[in-house]
N, C-alpha and C positions, 0 to 999 in steps of 0.2 A: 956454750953455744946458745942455750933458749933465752942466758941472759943478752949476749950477744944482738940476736934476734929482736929482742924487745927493744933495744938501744936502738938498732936499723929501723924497724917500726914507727919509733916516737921521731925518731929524724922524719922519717917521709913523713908522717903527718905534720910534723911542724913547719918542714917544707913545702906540704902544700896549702897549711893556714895563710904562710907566710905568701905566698904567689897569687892566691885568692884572694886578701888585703890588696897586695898589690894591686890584680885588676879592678879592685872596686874602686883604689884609689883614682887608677887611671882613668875610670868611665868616668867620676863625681868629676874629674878635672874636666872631661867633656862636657862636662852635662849644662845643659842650657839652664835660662830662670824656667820661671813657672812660667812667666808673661809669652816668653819665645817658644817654649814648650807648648803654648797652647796656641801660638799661632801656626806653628807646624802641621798641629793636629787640623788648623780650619783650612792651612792649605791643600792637607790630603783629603779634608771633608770634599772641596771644592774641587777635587782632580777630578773624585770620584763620581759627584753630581754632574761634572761634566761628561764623562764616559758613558751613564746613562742617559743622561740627556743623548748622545752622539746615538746610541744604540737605537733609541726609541726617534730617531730623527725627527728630535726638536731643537732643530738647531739655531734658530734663535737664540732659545734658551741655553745653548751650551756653549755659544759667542759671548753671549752675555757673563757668563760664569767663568770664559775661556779669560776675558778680560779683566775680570774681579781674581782669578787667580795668578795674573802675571802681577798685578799692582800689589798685590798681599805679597806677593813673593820676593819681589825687588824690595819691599819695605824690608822684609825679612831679614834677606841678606845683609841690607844696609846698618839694621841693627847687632845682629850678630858682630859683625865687624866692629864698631864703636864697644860692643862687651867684651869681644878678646883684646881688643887694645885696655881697656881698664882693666881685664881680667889678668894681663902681663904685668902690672903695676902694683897689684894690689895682690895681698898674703889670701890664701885660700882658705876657710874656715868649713870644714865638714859636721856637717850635722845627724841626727837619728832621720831626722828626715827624708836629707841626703842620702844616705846609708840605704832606706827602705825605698825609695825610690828606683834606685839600682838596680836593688833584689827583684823588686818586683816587676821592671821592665826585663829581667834575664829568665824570668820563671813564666812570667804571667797570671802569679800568683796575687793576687789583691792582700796587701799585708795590714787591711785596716781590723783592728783588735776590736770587741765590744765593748766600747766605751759609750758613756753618756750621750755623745752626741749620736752614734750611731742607733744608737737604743732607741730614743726619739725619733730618728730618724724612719726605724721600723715599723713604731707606729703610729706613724702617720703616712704609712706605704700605698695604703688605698688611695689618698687624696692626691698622691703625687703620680699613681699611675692615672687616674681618671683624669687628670689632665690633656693624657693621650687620649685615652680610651672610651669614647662615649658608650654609656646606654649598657654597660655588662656589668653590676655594678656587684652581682653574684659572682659573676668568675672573676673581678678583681679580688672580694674576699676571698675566696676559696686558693687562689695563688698566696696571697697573704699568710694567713692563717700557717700556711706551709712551710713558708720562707720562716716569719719569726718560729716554729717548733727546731729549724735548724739551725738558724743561729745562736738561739741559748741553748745549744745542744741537747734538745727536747726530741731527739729521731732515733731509731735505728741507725748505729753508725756506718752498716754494712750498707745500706741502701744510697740511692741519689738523693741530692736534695730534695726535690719534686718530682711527681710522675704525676702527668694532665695527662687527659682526652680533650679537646676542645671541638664541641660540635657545632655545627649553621652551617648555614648556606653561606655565601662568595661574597665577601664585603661588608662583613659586621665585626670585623675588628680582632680574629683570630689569628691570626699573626703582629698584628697592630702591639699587641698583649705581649706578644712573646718580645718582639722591640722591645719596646718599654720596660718590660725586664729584664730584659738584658742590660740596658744603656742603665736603670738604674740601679742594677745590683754590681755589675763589675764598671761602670763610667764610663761603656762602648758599647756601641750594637756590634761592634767587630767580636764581641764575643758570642754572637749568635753563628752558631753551623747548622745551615740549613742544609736537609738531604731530602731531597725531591723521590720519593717513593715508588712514583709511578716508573720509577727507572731502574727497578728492581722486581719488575711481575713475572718473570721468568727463574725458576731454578737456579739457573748458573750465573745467573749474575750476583745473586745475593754473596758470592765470595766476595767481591769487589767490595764489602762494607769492612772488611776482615784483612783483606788480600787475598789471593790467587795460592794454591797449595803449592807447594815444591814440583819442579815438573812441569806447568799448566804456564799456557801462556799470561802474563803480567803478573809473575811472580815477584817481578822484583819493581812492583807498581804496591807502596805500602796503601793499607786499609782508608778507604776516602772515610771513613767515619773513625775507626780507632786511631790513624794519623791522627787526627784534627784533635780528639780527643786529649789523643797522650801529650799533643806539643801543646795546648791549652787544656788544664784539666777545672779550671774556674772557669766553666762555660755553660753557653743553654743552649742544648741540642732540640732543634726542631725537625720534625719527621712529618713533611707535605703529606695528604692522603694518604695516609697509612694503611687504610681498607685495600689497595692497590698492591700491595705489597708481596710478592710470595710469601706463601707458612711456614719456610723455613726462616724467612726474617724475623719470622716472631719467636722463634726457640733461642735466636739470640737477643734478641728484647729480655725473653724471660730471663737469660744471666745477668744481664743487667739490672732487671731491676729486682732480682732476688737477692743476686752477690756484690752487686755495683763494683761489678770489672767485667772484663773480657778477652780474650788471650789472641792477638793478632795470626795470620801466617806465620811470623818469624817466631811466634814462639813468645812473646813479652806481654804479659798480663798489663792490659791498662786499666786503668782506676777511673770511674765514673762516678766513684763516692761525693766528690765535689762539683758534680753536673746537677743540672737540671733537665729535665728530658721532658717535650711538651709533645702531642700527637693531634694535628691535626684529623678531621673525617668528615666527607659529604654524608656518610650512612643517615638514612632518615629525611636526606635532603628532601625528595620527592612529597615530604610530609611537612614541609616548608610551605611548597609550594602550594598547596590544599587549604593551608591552614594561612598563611599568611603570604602568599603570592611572592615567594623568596625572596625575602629581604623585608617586607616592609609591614609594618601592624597598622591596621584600623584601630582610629583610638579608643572608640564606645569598648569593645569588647577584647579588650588587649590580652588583660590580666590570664581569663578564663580560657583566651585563644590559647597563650602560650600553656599555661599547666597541662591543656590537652596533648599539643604537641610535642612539647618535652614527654611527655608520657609513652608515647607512640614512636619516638624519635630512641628513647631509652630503648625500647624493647627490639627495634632494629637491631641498636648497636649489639643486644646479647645474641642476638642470632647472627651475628656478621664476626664475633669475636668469641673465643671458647672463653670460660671462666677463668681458667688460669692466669689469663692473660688479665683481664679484669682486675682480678682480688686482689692484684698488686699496685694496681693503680691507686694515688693517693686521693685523685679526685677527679670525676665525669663533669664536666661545664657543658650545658646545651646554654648555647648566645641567644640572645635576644633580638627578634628582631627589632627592626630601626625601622622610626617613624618619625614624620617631620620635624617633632622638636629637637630628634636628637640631631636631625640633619642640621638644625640651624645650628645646636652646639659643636658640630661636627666642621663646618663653613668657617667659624670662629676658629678652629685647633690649626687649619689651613691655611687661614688667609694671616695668623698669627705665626707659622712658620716663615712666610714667604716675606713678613713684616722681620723677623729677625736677620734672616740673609740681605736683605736689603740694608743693615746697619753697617754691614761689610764696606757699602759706600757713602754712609753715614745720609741715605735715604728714609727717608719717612712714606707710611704708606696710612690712606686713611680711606675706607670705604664703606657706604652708607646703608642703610637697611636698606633702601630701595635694591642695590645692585647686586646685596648678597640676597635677595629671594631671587633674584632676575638667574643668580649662581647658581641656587638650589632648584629651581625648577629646568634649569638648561642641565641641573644633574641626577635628574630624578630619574631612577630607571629599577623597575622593583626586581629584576631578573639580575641585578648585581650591587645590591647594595649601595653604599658608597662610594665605589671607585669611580662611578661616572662623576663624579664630582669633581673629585682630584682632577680627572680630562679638563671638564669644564674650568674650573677654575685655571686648568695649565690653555688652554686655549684662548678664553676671552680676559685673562689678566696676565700672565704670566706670558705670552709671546707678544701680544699689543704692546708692552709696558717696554718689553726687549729690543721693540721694532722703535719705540719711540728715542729710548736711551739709543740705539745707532745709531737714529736720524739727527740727534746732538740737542735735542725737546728736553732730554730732562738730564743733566749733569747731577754730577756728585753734588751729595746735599740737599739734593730736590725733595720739596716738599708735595707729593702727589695725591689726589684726591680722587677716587673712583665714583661715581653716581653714575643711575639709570638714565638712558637717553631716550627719548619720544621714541626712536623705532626698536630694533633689536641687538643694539649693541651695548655697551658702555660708554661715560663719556668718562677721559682722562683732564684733571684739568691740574695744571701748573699756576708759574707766576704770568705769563704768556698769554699762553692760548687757547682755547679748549677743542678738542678735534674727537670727532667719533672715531671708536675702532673696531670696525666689526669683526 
């Protein structure tokens, strides 16, 4: 019988090698090129910029995008079709490529190895995140620094990849940071889970990160944070104000980042070995504002401003956090505040975003120094960083530009050029005509 046994054994597993083959065969036979594969990804980019667009009612802007997504998508479809028609013709050649490709849309596993090119890629991580990230040029290393000890498996294996604090005030690029690392470590911000904090300051909610215990109402509502987790475990968990948070959410921080797991409602230990775990905090903010009118540095006295206030901003945090919680953390970032230059570096990362969406309609965008100071002072606002900019810019270029493509002024292909205009708007000028838009 044990030999018996062992014969039943090797069948089922060979039975299910062999069924597993199968499916993968099956999906590689689905599986798009790279080329339609990545225009998939810029239709879902573009559903998505429209939904927030619709949220934040700029709709304009989400006409605009609503239209750029129908034409991307009819192209889509029209190519797909011409590839399954050659795809029925022609012998199917599977590759390792193919193969990893599969696995890692089935897992969400990133199944790219340490090789040369990635190695390079490491280090040279600073310059690729500061691309995003104006003016923190400190907590770009200090994330750095972090990532390559894990990648050449230089960590504690028990632990997450990273564990940050990231401290300032509202609009210096605190979450900006976690984007950017996200999109460049797994090739998606979809692998950012944000969990907003503040929605956890009460006792009984904090089950809701875990699940509900047997018994309790939304028991059978799995954990908003170990879900996400366990069904992506190559992710980077961001946690909004964390100071906000009840103390019992910190006893489970602390299993995480001592045992990098954590055991749901149902019972099933999830693994956070392969997360990174970032923590936002206002603590200290009020020490922003004293020292550098939240958000923004005088440039005479920058240097000497900040050291003081990281200092004062530091000592907040120890009183607003026990040590335990601390001595596990890989590393404290107090951000910098931003001051004009970086805003103008900042106007460029912007107005260079809004320039690549626009290739979508094979649009060119070109805007002159005059109309990006005219940007930065209509987005100057020291009580929140840089987001009044973003407005600005989504206001006097981004809805005029939207309002003009409806009115039939700039077609696909349009070569557009923004300059200041004698009164308070911008001028847009074409092959045509030139019209203020205020």
């Amino acid at each position: 019988k044990p030999f018996l046994w062992g014969v039943d054994a090797a069948e089922e597993e060979s039975e299910t090698a062999r069924i597993y083959t199968d499916a993968v065969m099956v999906e590689i036979a689905r599986m798009l090129p790279a080329e339609l594969r990545e225009m998939e990804n810029e239709v879902e980019r573009l559903r998505t910029q429209k939904e927030d667009a619709i949220r934040t009612q700029a709709f304009e802007v989400a006409a605009r995008l609503r239209d750029t997504e129908r034409k991307l998508r009819a192209e889509l479809e029209e190519r797909k079709t011409d590839w399954k028609e050659q795809r029925s013709k022609a012998k199917t050649t599977v590759t390792e490529e193919d193969v990893a490709y599969v696995v890692a849309k089935w897992t969400g596993i990133p199944l790219q190895q340490l090789e040369e090119a990635e190695s390079a890629k490491l280090l040279r991580m600073e310059a690729e995140l500061a691309k995003r990230v104006v003016g923190q040029e400190e907590a770009i290393k200090a994330v750095s620094r972090a990532i390559r000890r894990s990648r050449a498996g230089v960590k504690n294996p028990n632990r997450p990849v990273g564990s940050f604090i990231f401290l300032g005030p509202t609009g210096v690029g605190k979450t900006e940071l976690a984007k950017a690392l996200a999109e460049f470590l797994f090739g998606t911000e979809d692998a950012l889970i944000r969990v907003d904090m503040s929605e956890y300051m009460e006792r009984f909610s904090t089950s809701r990160l875990i699940g509900a215990p047997p018994g309790y109402i939304g028991y059978d509502d799995s954990g908003q944070l170990t879900e996400k987790v366990r069904r992506r475990p190559f992710s980077l968990v961001l946690l909004d104000e964390i100071e906000k948070a009840h103390p019992e959410v910190f006893n489970l921080l602390l299993q995480i980042l001592e045992d990098g797991r954590l055991t749901d409602s149902y019972g099933r230990v999830v693994d956070f070995r392969n997360a990174i775990l970032i923590m936002t905090s206002n603590v200290g903010t009020r020490q922003f504002t004293l020292h550098t009118n939240l958000g923004f540095a005088k440039s005479g006295d920058e240097t000497f401003s900040y050291d003081k206030m990281r200092e004062t901003v530091l000592n907040e945090l120890k009183r607003a956090f026990n040590p335990e919680m601390l001595n596990r953390i890989d590393e404290v970032t107090v951000f910098h505040p931003l001051t004009l230059d970086h805003m103008r570096q900042i106007v460029e990362v912007m107005l260079r975003r809004l320039q690549e969406q626009l290739k979508e309609r094979q649009m060119s965008l070109q805007v002159d120094d005059a109309a990006k100071e005219f940007l930065i002072q209509q987005g100057f606002d020291p009580n929140y960083g840089a987001r009044p900019l973003r407005r600005a810019i989504q206001r006097h270029v981004e809805d005029a530009l939207a309002e003009e493509v409806l009115r039939g002024r700039f077609a696909d292909g349009a070569a557009v050029r923004i300059r200041k205009g004698e009164g308070e708007g911008l001028l847009f000028e074409g092959a045509e005509a030139v019209k203020a838009a205020q």
